[in-house]
PQR file with spaces between the fields and no chain letter, atoms N, CA, C, O and H, PARSE charges and radii, in Angstrom:
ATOM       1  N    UNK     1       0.623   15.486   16.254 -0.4000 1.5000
ATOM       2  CA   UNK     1       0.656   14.668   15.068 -0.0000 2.0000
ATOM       3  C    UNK     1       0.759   13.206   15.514  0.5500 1.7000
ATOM       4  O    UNK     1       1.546   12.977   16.432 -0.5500 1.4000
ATOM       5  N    UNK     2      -0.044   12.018   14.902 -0.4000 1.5000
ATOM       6  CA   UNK     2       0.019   10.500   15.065 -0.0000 2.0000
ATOM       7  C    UNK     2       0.586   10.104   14.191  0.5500 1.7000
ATOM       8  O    UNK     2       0.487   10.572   13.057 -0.5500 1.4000
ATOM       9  H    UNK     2      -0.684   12.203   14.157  0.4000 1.0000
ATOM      10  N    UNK     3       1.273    9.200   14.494 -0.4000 1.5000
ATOM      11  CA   UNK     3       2.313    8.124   13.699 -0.0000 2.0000
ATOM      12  C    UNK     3       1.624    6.904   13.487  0.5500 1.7000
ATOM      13  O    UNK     3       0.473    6.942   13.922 -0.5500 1.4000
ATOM      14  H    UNK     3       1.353    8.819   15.415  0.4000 1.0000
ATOM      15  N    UNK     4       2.001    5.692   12.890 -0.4000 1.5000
ATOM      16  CA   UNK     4       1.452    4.788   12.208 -0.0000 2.0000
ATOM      17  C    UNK     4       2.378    4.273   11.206  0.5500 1.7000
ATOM      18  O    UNK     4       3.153    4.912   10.495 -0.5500 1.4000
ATOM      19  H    UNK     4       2.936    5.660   12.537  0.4000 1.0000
ATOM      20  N    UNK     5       2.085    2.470   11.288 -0.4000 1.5000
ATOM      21  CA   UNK     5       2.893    1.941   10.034 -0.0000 2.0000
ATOM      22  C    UNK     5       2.078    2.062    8.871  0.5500 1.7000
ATOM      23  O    UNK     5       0.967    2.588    8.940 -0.5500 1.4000
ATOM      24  H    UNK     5       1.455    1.952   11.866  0.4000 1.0000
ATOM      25  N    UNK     6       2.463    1.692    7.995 -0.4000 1.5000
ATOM      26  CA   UNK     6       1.723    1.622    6.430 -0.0000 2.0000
ATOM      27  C    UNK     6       2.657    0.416    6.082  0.5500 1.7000
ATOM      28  O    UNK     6       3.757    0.098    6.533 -0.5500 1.4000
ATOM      29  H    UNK     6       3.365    1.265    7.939  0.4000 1.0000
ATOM      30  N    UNK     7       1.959   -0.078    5.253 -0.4000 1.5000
ATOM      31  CA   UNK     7       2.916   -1.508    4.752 -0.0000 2.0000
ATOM      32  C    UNK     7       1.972   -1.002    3.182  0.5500 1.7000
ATOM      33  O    UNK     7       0.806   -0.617    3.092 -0.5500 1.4000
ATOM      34  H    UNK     7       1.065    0.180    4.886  0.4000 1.0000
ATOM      35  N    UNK     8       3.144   -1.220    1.963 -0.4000 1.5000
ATOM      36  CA   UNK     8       2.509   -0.996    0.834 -0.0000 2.0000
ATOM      37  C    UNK     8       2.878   -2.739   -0.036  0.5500 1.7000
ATOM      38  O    UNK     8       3.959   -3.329   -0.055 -0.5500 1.4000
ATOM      39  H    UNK     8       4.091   -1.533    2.036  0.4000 1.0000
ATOM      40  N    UNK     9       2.077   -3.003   -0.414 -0.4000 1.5000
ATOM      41  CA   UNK     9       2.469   -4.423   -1.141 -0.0000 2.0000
ATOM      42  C    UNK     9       1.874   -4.738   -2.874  0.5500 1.7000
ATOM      43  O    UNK     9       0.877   -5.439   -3.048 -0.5500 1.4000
ATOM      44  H    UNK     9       1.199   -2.524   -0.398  0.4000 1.0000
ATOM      45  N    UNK    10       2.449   -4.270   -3.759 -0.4000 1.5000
ATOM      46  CA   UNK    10       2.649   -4.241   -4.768 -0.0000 2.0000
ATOM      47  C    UNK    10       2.284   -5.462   -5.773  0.5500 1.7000
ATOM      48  O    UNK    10       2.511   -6.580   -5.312 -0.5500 1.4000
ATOM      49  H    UNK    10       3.259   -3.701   -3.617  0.4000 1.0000
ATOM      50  N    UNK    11       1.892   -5.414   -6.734 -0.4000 1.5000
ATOM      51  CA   UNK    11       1.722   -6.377   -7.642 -0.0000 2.0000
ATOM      52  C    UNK    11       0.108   -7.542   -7.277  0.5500 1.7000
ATOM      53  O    UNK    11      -0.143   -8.669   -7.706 -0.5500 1.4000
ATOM      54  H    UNK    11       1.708   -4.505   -7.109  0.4000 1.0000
ATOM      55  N    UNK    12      -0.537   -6.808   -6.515 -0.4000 1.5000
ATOM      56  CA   UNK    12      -1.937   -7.628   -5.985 -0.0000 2.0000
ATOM      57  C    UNK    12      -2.690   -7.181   -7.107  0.5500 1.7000
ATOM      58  O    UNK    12      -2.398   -6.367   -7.983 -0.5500 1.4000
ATOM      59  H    UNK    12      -0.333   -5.893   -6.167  0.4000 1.0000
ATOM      60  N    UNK    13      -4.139   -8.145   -6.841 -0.4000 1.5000
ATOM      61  CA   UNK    13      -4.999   -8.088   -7.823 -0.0000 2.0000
ATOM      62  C    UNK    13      -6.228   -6.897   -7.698  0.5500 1.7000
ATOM      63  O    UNK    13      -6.929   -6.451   -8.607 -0.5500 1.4000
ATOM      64  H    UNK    13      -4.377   -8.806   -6.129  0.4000 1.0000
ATOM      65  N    UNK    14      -6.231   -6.579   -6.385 -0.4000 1.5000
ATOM      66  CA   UNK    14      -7.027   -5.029   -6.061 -0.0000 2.0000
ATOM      67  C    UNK    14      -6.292   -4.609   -5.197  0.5500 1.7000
ATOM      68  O    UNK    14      -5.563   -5.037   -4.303 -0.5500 1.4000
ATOM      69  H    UNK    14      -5.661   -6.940   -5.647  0.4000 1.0000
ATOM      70  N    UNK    15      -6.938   -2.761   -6.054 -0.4000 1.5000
ATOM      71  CA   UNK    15      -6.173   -1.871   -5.393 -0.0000 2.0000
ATOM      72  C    UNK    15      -7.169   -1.976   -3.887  0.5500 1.7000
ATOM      73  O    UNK    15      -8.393   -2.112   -3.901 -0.5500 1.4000
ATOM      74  H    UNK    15      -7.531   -2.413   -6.780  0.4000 1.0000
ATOM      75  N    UNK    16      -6.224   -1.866   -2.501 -0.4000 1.5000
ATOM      76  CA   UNK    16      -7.101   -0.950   -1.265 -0.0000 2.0000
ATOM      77  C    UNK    16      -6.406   -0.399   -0.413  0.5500 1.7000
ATOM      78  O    UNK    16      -5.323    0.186   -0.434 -0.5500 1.4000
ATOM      79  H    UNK    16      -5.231   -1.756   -2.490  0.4000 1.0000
ATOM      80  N    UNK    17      -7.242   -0.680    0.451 -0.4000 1.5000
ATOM      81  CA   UNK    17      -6.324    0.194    2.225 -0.0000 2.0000
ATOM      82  C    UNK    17      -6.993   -1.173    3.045  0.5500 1.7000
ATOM      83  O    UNK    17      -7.960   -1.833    2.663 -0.5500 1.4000
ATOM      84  H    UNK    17      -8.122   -1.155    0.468  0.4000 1.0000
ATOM      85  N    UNK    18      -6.313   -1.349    4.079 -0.4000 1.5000
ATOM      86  CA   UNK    18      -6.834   -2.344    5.021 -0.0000 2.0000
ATOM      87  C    UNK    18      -6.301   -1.754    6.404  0.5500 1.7000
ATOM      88  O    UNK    18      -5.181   -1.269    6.567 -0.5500 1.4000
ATOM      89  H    UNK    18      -5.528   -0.812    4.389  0.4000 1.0000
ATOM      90  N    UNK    19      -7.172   -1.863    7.251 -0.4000 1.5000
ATOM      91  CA   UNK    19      -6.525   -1.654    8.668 -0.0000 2.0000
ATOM      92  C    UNK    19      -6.607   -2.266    9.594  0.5500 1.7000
ATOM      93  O    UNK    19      -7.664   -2.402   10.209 -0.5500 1.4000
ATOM      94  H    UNK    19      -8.081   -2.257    7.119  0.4000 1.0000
ATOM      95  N    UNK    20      -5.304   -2.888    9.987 -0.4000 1.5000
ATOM      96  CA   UNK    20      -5.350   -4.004   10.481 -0.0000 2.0000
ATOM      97  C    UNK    20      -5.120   -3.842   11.903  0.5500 1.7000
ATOM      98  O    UNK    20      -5.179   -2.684   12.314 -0.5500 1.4000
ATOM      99  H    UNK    20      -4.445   -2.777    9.488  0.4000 1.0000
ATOM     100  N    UNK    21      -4.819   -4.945   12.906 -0.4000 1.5000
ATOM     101  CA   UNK    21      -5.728   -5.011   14.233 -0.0000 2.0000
ATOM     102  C    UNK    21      -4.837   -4.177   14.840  0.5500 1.7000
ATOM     103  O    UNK    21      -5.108   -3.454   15.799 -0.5500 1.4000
ATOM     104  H    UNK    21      -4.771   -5.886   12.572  0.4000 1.0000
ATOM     105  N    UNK    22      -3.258   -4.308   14.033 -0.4000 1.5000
ATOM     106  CA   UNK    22      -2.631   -2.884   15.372 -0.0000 2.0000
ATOM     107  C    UNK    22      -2.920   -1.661   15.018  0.5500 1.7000
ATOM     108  O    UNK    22      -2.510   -0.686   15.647 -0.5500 1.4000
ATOM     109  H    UNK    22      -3.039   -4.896   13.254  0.4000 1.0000
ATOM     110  N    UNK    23      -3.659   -1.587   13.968 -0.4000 1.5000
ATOM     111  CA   UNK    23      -3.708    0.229   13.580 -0.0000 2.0000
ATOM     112  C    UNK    23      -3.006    0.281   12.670  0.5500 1.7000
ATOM     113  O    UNK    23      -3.205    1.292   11.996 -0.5500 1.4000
ATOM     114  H    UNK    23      -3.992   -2.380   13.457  0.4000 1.0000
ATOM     115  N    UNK    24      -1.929   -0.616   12.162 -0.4000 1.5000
ATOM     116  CA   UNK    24      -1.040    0.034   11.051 -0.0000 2.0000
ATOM     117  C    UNK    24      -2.417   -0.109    9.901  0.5500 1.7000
ATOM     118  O    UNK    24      -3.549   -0.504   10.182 -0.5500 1.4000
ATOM     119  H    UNK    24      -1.767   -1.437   12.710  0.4000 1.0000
ATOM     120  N    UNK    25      -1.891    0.361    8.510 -0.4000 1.5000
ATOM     121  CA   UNK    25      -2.510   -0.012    7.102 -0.0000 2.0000
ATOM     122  C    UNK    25      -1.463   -0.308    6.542  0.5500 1.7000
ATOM     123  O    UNK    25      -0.275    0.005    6.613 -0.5500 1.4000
ATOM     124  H    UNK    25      -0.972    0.682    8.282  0.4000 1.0000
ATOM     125  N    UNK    26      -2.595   -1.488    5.513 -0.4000 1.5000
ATOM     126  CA   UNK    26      -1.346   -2.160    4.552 -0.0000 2.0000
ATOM     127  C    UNK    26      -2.134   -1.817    3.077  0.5500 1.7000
ATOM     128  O    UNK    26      -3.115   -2.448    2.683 -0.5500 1.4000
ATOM     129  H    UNK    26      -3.560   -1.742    5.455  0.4000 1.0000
ATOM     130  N    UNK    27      -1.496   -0.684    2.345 -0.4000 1.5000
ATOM     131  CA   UNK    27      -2.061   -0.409    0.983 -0.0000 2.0000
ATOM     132  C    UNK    27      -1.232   -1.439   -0.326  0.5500 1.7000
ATOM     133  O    UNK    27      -0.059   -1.469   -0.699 -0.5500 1.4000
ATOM     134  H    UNK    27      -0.699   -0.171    2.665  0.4000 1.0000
ATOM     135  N    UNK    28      -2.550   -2.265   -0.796 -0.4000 1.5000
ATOM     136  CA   UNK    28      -2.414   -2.712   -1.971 -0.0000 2.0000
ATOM     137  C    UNK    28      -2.609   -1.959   -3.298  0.5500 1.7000
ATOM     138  O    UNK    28      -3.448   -1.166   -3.726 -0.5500 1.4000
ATOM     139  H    UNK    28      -3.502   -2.240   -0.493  0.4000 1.0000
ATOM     140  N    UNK    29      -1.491   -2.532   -3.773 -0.4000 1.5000
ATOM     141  CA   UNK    29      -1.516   -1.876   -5.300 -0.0000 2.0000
ATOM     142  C    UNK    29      -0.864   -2.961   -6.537  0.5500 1.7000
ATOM     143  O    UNK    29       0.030   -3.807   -6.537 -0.5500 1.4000
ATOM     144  H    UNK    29      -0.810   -3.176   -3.425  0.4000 1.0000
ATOM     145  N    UNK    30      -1.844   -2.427   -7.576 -0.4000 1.5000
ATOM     146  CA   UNK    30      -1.535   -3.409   -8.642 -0.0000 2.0000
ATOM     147  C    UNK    30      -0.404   -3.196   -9.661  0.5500 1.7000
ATOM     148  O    UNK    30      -0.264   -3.875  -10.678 -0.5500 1.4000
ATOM     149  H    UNK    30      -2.571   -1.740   -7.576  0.4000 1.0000
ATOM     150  N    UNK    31       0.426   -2.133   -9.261 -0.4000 1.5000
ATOM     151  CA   UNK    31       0.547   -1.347  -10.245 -0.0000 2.0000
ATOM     152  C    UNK    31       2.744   -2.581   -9.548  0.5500 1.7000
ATOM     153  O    UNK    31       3.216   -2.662   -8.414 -0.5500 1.4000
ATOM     154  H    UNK    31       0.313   -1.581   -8.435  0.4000 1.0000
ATOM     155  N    UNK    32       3.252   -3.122  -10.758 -0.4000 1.5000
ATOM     156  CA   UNK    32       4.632   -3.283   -9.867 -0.0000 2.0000
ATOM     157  C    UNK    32       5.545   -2.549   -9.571  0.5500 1.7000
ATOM     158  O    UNK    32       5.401   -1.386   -9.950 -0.5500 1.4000
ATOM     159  H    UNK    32       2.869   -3.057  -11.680  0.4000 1.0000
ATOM     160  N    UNK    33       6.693   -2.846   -8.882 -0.4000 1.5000
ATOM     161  CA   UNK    33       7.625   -2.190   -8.710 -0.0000 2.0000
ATOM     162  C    UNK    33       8.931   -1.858   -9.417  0.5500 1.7000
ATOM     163  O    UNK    33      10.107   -1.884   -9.054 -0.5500 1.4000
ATOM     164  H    UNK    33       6.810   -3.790   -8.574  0.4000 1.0000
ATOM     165  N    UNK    34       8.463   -1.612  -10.281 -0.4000 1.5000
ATOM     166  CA   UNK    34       9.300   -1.734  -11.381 -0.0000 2.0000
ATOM     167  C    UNK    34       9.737   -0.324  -12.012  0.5500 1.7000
ATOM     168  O    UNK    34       8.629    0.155  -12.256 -0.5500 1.4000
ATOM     169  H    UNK    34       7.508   -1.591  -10.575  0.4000 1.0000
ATOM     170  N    UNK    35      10.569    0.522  -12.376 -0.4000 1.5000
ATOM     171  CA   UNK    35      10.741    2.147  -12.660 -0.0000 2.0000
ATOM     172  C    UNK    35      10.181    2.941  -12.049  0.5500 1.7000
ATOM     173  O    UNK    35      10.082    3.957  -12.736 -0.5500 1.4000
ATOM     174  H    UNK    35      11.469    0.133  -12.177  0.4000 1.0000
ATOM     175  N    UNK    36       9.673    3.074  -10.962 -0.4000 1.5000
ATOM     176  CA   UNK    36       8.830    3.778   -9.871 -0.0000 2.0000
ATOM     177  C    UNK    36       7.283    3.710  -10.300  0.5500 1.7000
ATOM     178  O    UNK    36       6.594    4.394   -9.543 -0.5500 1.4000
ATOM     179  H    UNK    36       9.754    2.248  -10.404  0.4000 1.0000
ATOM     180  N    UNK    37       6.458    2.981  -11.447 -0.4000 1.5000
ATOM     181  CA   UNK    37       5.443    2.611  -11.550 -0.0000 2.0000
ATOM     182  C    UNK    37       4.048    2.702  -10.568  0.5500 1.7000
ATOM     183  O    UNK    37       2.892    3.102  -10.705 -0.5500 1.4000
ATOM     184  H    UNK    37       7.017    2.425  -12.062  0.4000 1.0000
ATOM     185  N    UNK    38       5.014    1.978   -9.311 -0.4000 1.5000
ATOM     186  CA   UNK    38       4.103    1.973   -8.228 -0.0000 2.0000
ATOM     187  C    UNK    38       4.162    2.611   -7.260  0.5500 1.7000
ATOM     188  O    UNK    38       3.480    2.311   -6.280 -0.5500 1.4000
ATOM     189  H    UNK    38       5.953    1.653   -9.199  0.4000 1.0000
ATOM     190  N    UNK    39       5.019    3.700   -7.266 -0.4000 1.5000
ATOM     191  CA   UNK    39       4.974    5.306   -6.705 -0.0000 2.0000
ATOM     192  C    UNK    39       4.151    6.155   -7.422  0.5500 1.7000
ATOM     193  O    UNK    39       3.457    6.864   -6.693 -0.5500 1.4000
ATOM     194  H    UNK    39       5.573    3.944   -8.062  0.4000 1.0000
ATOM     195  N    UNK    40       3.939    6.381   -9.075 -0.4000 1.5000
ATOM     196  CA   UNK    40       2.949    7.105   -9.510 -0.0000 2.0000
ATOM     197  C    UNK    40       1.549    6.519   -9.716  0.5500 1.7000
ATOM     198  O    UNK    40       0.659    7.178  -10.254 -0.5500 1.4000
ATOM     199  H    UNK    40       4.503    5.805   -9.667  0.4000 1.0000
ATOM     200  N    UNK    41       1.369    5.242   -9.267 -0.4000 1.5000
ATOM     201  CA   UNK    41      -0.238    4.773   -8.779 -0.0000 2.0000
ATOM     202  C    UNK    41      -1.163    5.514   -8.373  0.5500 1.7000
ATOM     203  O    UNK    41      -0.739    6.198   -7.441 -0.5500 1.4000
ATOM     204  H    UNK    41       2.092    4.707   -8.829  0.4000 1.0000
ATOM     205  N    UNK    42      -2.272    5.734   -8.616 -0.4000 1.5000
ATOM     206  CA   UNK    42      -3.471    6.347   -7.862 -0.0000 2.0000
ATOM     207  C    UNK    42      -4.428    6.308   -8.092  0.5500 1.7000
ATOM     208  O    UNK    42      -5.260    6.859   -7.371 -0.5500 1.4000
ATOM     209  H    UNK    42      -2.616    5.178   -9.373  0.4000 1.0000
């Protein structure tokens, strides 16, 4: 099994995935963080 960071950053204007130069991904989401909102995103 591979490991990996994820960075999630909340409240952007598009949703994506980006993968950036170390390998981690940083998933944007529009959805805020606010009552778990942006845990049931998809």
């Amino acid at each position: 099994m591979k490991n990996f960071a994820v960075k999630v950053k909340t409240n952007s204007k598009q949703q994506s995935i980006q993968e950036q130069p170390d390998g981690s991904l940083t998933v944007h989401l529009k959805s805020p963080p606010v009552d778990g909102k942006a845990n049931k995103q998809s």
